[in-house]
MARBA-272762 format. One line per field, with one value per residue (C-alpha): residue in one letter; x, y, z. Coordinates in steps of 0.5 Angstrom, whole numbers, plus 500, padded with zeros to 3 digits. Layout:
REM MARBA-272762
res = [A,...]
px = [X,...]
py = [Y,...]
pz = [Z,...]
REM end
This chain:
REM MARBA-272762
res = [X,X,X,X,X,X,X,X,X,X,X,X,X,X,X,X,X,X,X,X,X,X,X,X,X,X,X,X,X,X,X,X,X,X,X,X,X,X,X,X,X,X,X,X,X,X,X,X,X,X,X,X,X,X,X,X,X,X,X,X,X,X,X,X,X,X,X,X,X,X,X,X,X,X,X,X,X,X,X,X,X,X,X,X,X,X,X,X,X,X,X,X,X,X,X,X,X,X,X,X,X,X,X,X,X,X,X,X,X,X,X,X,X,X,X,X,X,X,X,X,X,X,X,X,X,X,X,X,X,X,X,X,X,X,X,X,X,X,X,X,X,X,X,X,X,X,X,X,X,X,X,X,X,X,X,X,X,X,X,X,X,X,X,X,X,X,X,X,X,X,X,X,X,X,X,X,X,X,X,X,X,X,X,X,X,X,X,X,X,X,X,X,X,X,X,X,X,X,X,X,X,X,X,X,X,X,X,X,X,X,X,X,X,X,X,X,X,X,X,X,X,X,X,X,X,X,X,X,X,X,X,X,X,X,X,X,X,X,X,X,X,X,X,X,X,X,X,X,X,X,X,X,X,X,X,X,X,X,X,X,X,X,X,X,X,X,X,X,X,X,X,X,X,X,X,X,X,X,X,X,X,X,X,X,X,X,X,X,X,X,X,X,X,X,X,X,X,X,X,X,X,X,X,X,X,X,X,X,X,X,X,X,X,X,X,X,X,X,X,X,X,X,X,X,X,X,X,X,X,X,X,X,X,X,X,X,X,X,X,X,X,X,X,X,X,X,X,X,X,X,X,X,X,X,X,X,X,X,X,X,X,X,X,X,X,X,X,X,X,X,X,X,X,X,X,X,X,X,X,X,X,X,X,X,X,X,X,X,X,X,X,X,X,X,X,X,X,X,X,X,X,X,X,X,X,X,X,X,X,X,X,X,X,X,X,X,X,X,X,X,X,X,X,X,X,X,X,X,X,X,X,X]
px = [600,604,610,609,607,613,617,621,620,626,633,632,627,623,617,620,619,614,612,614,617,624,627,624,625,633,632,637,634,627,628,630,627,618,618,622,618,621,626,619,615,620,624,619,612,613,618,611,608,614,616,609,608,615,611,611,618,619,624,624,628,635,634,636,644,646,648,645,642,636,639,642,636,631,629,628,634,630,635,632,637,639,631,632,638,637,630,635,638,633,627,630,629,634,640,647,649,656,656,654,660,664,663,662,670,674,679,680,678,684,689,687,688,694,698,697,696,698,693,687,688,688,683,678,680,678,671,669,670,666,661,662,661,655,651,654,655,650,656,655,659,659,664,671,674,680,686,690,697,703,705,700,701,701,707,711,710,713,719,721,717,716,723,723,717,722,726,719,716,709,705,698,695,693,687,688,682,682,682,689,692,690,688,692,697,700,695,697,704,702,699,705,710,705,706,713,714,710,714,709,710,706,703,699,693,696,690,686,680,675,671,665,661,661,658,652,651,650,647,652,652,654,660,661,660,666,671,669,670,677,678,675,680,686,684,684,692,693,689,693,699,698,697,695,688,687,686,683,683,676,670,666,671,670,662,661,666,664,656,654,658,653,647,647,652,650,658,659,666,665,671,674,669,672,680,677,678,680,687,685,680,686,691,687,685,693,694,689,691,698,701,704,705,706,709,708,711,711,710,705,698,692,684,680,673,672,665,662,661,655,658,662,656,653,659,659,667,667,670,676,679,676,680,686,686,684,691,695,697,697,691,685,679,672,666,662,654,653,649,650,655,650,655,655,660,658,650,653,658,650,647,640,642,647,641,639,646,648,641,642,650,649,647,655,657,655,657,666,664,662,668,674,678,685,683,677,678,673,674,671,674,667,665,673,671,665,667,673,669,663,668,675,677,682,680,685,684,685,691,694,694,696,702,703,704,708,715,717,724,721,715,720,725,719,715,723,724,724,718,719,723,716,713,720,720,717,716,710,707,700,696,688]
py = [648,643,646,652,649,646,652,655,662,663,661,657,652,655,651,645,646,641,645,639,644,640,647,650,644,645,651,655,661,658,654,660,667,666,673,670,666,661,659,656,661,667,664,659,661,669,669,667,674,677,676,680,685,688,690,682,683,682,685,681,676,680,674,669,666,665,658,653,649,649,647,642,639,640,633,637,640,647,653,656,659,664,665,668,672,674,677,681,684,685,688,691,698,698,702,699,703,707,700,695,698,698,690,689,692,687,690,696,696,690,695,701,697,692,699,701,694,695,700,698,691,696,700,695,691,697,697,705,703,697,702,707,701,699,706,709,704,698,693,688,690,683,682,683,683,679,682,684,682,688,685,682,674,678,682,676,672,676,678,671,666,668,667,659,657,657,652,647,644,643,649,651,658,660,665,667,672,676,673,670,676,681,677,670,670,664,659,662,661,653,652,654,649,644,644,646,639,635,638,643,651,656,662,669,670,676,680,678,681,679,674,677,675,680,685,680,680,688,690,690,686,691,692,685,683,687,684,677,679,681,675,671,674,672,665,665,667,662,656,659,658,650,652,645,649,655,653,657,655,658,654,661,664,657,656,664,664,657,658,665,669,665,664,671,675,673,672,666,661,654,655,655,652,645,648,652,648,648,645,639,636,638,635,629,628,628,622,618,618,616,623,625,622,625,624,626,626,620,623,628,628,631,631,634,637,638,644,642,649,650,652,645,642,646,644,636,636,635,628,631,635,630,624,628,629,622,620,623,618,622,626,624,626,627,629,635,635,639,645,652,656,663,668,668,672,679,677,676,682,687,688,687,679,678,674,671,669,666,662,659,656,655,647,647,650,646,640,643,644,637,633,638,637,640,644,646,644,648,650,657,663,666,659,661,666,665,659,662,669,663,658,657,653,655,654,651,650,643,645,648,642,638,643,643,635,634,631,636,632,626,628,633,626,622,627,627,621,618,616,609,608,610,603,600,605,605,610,614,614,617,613,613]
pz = [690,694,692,695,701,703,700,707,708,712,711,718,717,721,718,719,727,730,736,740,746,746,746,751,756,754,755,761,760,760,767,770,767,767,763,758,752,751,744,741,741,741,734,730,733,732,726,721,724,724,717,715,721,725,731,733,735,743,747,751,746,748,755,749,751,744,747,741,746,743,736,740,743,736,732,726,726,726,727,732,735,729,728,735,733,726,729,734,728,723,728,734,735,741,740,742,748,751,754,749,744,750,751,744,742,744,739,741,749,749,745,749,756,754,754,761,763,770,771,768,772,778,778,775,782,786,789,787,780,780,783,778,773,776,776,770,766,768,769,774,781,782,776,775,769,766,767,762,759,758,752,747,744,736,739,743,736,733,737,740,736,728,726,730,725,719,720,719,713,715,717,721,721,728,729,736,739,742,748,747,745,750,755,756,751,755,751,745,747,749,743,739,744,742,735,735,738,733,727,725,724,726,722,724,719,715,719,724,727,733,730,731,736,742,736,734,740,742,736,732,726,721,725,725,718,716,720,718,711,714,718,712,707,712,712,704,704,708,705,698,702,704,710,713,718,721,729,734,741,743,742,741,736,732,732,730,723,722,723,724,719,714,718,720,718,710,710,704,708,705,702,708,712,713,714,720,727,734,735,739,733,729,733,735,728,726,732,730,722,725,722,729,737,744,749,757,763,767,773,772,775,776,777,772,771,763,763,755,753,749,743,743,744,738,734,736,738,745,744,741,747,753,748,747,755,756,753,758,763,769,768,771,767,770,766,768,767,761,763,761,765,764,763,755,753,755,757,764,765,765,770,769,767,773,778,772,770,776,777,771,773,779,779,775,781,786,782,781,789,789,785,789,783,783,776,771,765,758,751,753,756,757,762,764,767,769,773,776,778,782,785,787,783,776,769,764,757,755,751,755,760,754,754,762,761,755,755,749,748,747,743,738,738,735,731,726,726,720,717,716,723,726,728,731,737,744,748,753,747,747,742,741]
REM end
C-alpha cells in the first residue's frame, strides 16, 4: 500500500509539492496579475484534477511566462513549470491563431522577411502598421520588432567563413538560432572570430531548425517536436564527427533542447544532452582546464549591467558568462537584481500581455536607469529586446563584448604556441 502511494502519477513530481507557496512568491506574473492563479495552484494543485477530469483546466494559465522562476525557487525540485505547460498542450482547447503561427514561425517569418529586409524594417517601423497590427492581429502598438538582416548568418558562413575553418584540427558545432541567423548575424560572426582565435574550427549543424520554443509556447507543440527531432539528428552527426560541443549563444534556445524537448516535447536528448552548451560555459570550461587563453586589449573599458535571464537561471550557469567577462581588464561589471524582463519571447509582443508585461520589468528598468552603464549585457535575445524597447540603453551579449574586447593577434599567437612553451610566456592573459 506504501508502494502506491509514493508512486508519482506525473512525470513532474507533482506529488512531491509541499504546498509551501514559494513559487507563487517568486512568482512575476503572481505579483502583478490578481487574475492569475498563481504556479502552486495552476501546476501541482490542479494537475491531480486534471489527470481524472479535463474540465479542470484554466485558461487563465496562458498569463504563465515559462520563465522557470518557479522551478528555481521550489525546495523539492518539483517541476512546477512544465506541469503548467504540459497542462497547456495536453488540455487546452484554444485554437493557435493567424497571430500565434505568425509569432510562433520564426523560420519562415525570418526567410520571407530576410529577402526584402529593407522593406519589411520600414513598414514595420511605420505607425499605420503597427496600428494594423494592433487591430488585425492583436500585436502590441507599443512593440517594434527586430530588424531583419539583407543576408543570413547561414548565407555569410558559408561565403566567407566555411572554407577558413579547414585549416584547424580541433572543432566545435554551432547552433545559431534563429535569432542569430535572420536577426543579428553579427553575434554568430563574433563567435566565430572568438573560436578562430583560440584554434578552434567552426561547424553548422548539417540541418538546423528553430529550437522550438516560440511553437510550445502558442500551441504548437507538435510542430515543435518534429523540428527537435530534426535538431536532435544534426546534433547526433556532429558528436560522430568529434566535434568537441555544440554551442549556442541564446540561453532559451539552450534550456529548451536541454530540458523541454524531454519534458515536454517527449523527445528522448541524453545522448546529447552533456555536449549541448552555450559557448561561454564552454569557453570558460576550456580556460579553467588550461586548454585555452585570452588576451584583450589594453585600453579597453566599459561599464556594464549583466540581466541574469531566467532561463539562465534555470540552467544555474550564469557564473560562466559574469566570470568570462570579469577576466576582461577594462570591463567593469555590475550585477542587475535578478528579476524577469516580462516580455517571454512572443508573451510580450500580444496585446493583451503588454501592461502586464511592462509591470513585471519595470523595477529592472528602473534599476539600468539607476546604474547608467555605458551598455547592457544578458544572454537572451528576448530580454535584448525587451530592454532596449523600455530604456535607452543597448543590450550586448556577453560574447560579443568578449569579441569587442579581444586582442585577436595575441590570443591566436598563445592558442599555437606549442604546448609545452605555454607556461614560460607572459602576456595579458585572461586567467580565472
Amino acid at each position: 500500500m506504501s508502494e502506491i502511494q509514493l508512486k508519482n502519477i506525473s512525470r513532474h513530481e507533482l506529488e512531491q509539492c509541499l504546498k509551501c507557496s514559494i513559487c507563487t512568491v517568486y512568482c512575476p506574473v503572481s505579483a502583478v496579475e490578481p487574475k492569475y492563479p498563481g504556479p502552486k495552484h495552476s501546476g501541482p494543485d490542479l494537475m491531480r484534477y486534471r489527470i481524472k477530469d479535463a474540465a479542470f483546466f484554466n485558461e487563465n494559465l496562458k498569463m504563465c511566462l515559462n520563465c522557470k522562476r518557479c522551478e528555481v525557487a521550489c525546495p523539492n525540485d518539483v517541476k512546477v513549470g512544465d506541469i503548467i505547460q504540459e497542462a497547456r498542450i495536453k488540455y487546452s482547447t484554444h485554437t493557435p491563431s493567424l497571430r500565434d503561427r505568425m509569432l510562433a514561425n520564426t523560420d519562415f517569418v525570418g526567410t520571407m522577411a530576410t529577402m526584402v529586409a529593407p522593406v519589411v524594417n520600414f513598414s514595420l517601423g511605420l505607425k499605420p502598421a503597427k496600428a494594423v497590427l494592433h487591430t488585425v492581429m492583436g500585436i502590441d502598438k507599443h512593440r517594434t520588432f527586430p530588424s531583419y538582416s539583407r543576408q543570413k548568418f547561414e548565407t555569410w558562413f558559408k561565403k566567407e567563413a566555411e572554407e577558413q575553418q579547414k585549416q584547424f584540427t580541433r572543432f566545435v558545432s554551432y547552433f545559431h538560432g534563429c535569432y542569430v541567423n535572420y536577426n543579428y548575424p553579427q553575434l554568430g560572426k563574433d563567435l566565430v572570430k572568438i573560436m578562430n582565435a583560440c584554434n578552434y574550427g567552426v561547424h553548422l549543424l548539417e540541418k538546423e531548425k528553430c529550437c522550438g520554443v516560440a511553437l510550445i509556447a502558442n500551441g504548437l507543440s507538435a510542430q515543435a517536436k518534429r523540428q527537435g527531432t530534426v535538431n536532435l539528428k544534426s546534433m547526433r552527426r556532429s558528436i560522430e564527427n568529434r566535434d568537441e560541443a555544440i554551442v549556442t549563444t541564446s540561453s532559451t534556445c539552450t534550456f529548451t533542447m536541454r530540458d523541454e524537448y524531454k519534458h515536454l516535447l517527449e523527445l528522448d536528448n541524453a545522448d546529447v544532452r552533456d555536449s549541448l552548451m552555450l559557448a561561454t560555459r564552454f569557453l570558460h570550461t576550456l580556460i579553467t582546464a588550461g586548454k585555452i587563453r585570452l588576451a584583450f586589449k589594453k585600453d579597453y573599458r566599459k561599464k556594464v549591467a549583466y540581466h541574469s535571464a531566467c532561463h539562465m537561471e534555470r540552467l544555474g550557469w550564469i557564473v560562466y558568462s559574469t566570470e568570462l567577462m570579469r577576466m576582461v581588464p577594462g570591463l567593469d561589471l555590475i550585477m542587475l537584481e535578478s528579476q524577469c524582463c516580462g516580455i517571454a519571447g512572443t508573451y510580450g509582443f500580444k496585446k493583451e500581455n503588454y501592461e502586464r508585461s511592462q509591470q513585471i520589468g519595470a523595477t529592472l528598468f528602473d534599476h539600468i536607469n539607476e546604474i547608467d552603464p555605458d551598455c547592457v549585457s544578458t544572454d537572451c535575445e528576448t530580454c535584448k529586446w525587451q530592454i532596449e524597447m523600455s530604456t535607452k540603453y543597448k543590450v550586448i551579449n556577453p560574447i560579443s563584448l568578449i569579441a569587442e574586447a579581444l586582442d585577436v593577434e595575441e590570443t591566436r599567437r598563445l592558442n599555437t604556441v606549442h604546448e609545452a612553451d605555454k607556461p614560460h610566456i607572459q602576456g595579458d592573459l585572461a586567467m580565472p
